[in-house]
N, C-alpha and C positions, 0 to 999 in steps of 0.2 A: 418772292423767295430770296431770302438776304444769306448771304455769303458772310461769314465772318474769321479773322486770323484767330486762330485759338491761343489760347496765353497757358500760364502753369497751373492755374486755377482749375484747368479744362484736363490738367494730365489722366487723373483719374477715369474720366469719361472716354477718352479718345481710347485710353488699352481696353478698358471693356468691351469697348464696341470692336476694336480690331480684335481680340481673343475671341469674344461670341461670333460673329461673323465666318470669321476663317476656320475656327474650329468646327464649323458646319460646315465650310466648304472643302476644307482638306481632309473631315473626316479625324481629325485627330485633336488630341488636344495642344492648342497655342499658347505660347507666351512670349510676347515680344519683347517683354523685359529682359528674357536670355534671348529670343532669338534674334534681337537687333539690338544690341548692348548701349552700340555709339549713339544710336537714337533716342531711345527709350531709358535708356538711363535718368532716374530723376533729378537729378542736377542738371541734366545738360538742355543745352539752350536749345537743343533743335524740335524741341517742341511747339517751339513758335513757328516751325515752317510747316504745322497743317495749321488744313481750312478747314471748315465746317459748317452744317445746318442745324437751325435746330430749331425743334418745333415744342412749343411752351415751355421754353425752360430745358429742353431736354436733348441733348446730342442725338441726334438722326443720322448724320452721314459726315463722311470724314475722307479728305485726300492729304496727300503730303508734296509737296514739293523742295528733294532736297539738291543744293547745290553742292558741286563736286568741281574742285581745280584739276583739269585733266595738262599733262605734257606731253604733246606726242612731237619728237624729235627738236627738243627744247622751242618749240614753240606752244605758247600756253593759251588754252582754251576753257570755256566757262563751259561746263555740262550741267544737265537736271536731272535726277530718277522723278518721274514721276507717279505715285507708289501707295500702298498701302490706302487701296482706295476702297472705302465699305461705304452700304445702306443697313441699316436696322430693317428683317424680315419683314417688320410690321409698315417699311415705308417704304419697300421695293416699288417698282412701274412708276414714280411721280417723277420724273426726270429730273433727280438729285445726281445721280453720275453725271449724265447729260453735262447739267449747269454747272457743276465742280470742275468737269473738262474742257469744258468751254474758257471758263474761268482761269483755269492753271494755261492753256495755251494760250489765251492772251497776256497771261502775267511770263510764259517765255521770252515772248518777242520785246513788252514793255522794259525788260531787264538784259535783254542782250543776249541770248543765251546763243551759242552756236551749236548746240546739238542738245538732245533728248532721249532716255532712255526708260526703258518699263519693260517688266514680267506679264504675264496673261494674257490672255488670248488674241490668237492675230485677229479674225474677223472684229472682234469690238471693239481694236483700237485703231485699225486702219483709217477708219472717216476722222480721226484728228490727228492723221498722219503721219502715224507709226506703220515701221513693216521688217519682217522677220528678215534679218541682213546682217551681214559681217560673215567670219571662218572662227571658227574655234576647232580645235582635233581632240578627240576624247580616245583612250587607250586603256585597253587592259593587259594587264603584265601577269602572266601565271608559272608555275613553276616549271615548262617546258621551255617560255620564252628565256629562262635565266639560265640553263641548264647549257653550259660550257663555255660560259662569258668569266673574263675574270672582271674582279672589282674588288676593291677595297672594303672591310668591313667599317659599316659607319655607325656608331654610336648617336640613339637616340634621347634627348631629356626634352619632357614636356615643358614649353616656357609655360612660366607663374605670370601675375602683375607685377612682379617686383623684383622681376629678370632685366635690370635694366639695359645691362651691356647687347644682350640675346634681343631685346624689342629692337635698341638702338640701331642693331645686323638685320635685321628686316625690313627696317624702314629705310636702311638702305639698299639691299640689295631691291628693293621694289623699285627706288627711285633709280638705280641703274639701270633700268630699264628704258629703252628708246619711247616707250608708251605706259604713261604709269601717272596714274589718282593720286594725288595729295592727302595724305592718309590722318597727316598732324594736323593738329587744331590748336589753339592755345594750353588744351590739357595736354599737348605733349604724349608723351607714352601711353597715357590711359588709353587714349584715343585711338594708337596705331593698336594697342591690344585690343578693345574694344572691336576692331575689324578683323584684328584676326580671329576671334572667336566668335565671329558674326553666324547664321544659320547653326549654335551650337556648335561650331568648328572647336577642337584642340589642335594650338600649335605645337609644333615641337624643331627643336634644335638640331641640326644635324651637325655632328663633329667627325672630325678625321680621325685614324688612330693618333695623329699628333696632338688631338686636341685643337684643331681648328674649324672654325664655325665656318663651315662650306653651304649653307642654304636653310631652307625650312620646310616642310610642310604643315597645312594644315587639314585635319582628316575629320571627318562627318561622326557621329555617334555609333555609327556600326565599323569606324578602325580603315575598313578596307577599302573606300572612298577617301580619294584626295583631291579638296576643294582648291587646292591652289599652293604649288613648289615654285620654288625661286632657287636659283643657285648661280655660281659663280659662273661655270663654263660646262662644256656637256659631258667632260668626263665627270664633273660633281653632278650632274644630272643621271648621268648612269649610275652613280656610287651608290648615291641617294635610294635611287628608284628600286635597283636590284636587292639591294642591304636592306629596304622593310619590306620587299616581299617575299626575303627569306627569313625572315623572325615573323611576319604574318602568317605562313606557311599556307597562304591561301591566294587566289585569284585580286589585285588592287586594280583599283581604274584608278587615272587620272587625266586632265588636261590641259593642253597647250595654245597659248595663242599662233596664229597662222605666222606672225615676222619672225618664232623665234624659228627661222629655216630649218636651220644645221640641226637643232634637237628634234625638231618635229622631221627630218628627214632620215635620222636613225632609228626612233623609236616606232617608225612607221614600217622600218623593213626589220622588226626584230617580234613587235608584238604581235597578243593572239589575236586580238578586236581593234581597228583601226576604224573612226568615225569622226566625218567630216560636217559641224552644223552650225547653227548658227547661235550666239551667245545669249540673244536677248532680241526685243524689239526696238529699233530704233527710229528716232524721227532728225535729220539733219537742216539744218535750219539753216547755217553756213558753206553751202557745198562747196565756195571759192576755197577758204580757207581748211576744213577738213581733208577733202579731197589734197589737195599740195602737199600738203602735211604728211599723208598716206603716200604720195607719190613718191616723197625723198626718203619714208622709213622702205619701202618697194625697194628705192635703187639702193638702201642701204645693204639690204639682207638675200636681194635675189640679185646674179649677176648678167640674164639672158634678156635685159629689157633692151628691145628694139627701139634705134635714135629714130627720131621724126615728132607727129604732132597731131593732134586729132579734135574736132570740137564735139562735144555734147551739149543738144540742147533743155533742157530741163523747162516742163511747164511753168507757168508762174513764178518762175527765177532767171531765168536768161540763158546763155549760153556762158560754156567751162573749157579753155582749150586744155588741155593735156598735154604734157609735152615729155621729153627727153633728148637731151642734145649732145649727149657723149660723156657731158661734164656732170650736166644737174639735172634733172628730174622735178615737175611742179605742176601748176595750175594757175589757170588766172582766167576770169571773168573777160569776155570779148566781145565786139561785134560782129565777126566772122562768121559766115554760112555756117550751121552744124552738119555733120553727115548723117544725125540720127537725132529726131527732138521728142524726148519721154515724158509720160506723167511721171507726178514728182513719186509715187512710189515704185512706179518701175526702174527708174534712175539708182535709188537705192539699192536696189538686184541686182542690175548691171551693172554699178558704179563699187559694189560693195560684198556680191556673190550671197551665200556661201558659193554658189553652185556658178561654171562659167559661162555664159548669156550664149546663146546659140546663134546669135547675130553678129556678137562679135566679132569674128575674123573675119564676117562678112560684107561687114560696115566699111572696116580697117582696121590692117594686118599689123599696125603697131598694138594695137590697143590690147588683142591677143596675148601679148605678153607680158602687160601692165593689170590687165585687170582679171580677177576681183581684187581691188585692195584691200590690206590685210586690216581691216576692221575689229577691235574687240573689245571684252569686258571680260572683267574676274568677278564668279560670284559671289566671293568674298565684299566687292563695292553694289555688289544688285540688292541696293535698301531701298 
């Protein structure tokens, strides 16, 4: 069974088989050419990052592996989705997933990667070491939850491709973000638009009555779904949020990562539907270095973390002490007894939540108020 990099020759073959595939698995009809722009686009180079099998000549199975510049609290980290993985009906059970996954986790480790991400089911990807972890809050805002709040009326315009100044505010306001995906590629603009209209997303511009561009969203094909807001500060979070669910005149969900505290702690006491889960599945490869990283954006945004210092041991990795010491907040790889040694995917639940470990306080009572760190993804990057 030979594994092969697919090249541009192969474009045509690899959407077919992702379109038939998932159109029988989602029941609807797919097109990854809109629903994954930055990928699938025919010019674009990320075609070379699937694999494939292929049996006489003919594409059979297909995985991707795409790399992602993550910064979490300007320290910069490699990420992978690993994604958009199909068998042709005709050549399911021969253990073509199997060998592709096999194949993309060792091609993590050979290239450095310090963390991994994927969609789809927890049991099937848990044995190469994925598992459902991180916080994300999901919120619905209806017309009772608006009803005696004041807020500014905020004018909305759909961004175009050729919004340059409007792309230009989004790609920074992302990057203002203490945790935030490198969205530009050498195409520049195309590219950060190409993500925001990733899953069929429209973005749209939010302006002040002054005429100032205070944030974005981007909203799903049914309007009243929002894939992913950015904004400046949380009065422009409320501006935003309230101002299209009174021109929607309907029920909007939307969601938040866990660090952004302050927002996620007022629209937690204001909205109808408040929901706490987990982003995606993730596999950590780095725990020295992600974990720390998570620790300093902690002491950034919450201010009740208890000084002191805690070891976790992780199977097949070592030991991580934790710490806090008044000043800084971090992690670092040690030889020090642990108080509690995990498999490596329980580590990830308790190191990463959503939900908070039951053993916790009872391990140690620092740790309580350190963890789960606030782990996440926008579905906007889940390619």
């Amino acid at each position: 069974m030979k594994i092969i990099n697919l090249t541009h020759s192969d474009y045509d073959e690899v959407l077919n088989l992702l379109n038939d595939v998932f159109t029988i698995q989602n029941k609807r009809e797919m097109d990854f050419e809109k629903e994954m722009p930055k990928i699938f686009r025919k010019s674009s180079e990320n075609i070379k990052n699937h694999y494939g099998i292929k049996e006489n000549e003919k594409l059979v199975a297909v995985l991707g592996i795409y790399p992602f510049d993550v910064e979490i609290m300007s320290q910069k980290f490699k990420f992978a989705t690993v994604g958009n993985i199909a068998t042709h009906p005709d050549f399911c059970r021969q253990g073509y997933m199997n060998s592709l996954m096999n194949f993309a986790m060792d091609e993590l480790e050979k290239r450095g990667y310090d963390a991994s991400r994927l969609g789809g089911l927890r049991h099937r990807y848990k044995r190469f070491g994925y598992e459902v972890c991180g916080q994300k809050y999901f919120f619905e805002i209806g017309n009772s939850a608006r009803r005696n709040l004041s807020y500014d009326n905020i004018r909305f315009r759909e961004i175009s491709p050729y919004m340059s100044e409007e792309i230009f505010c989004c790609m920074n306001l992302n990057k203002e973000s203490e945790f935030f995906v490198k969205r530009e590629n050498p195409n520049g603009e195309k590219s950060v638009y190409d993500t925001l209209t990733t899953w069929q997303n429209t973005p749209y511009m939010a302006y002040s009555k002054d005429g100032e561009m205070i944030g974005y969203i981007c909203t799903m094909p049914d309007k009243t779904t929002i894939s992913e807001i950015k904004a400046r500060d949380v009065e422009s979070y409320k501006n935003i949020i309230f101002s299209y669910q009174k021109m929607m005149g309907t029920n909007i969900s939307f969601s938040l990562p866990a660090y952004e505290r302050e927002t996620v702690s007022y629209f937690s006491s204001v909205a109808d539907k408040v929901l706490c889960t987990n982003p995606c599945n993730f596999k950590i490869i780095n725990f020295e270095k992600i974990t720390d990283a998570l620790m300093k954006l902690k002491l950034k945004h919450f201010t009740n973390l208890c000084e002191g210092s805690a070891v976790v041991g992780i199977k097949d990795y070592g030991n991580i002490e934790l710490f806090y010491d008044g000043c800084d907040a971090g992690a670092r790889k040690t030889d020090k007894t642990p108080f509690v040694t995990l498999e490596n995917l329980d580590a990830h639940r308790y190191l990463f939540g959503p939900v908070i470990s039951e053993m916790t306080a009872q391990i140690n009572p620092f740790l309580s108020s350190w963890l789960p760190l606030p782990l996440s993804w926008s579905v906007l990057d889940s390619m």
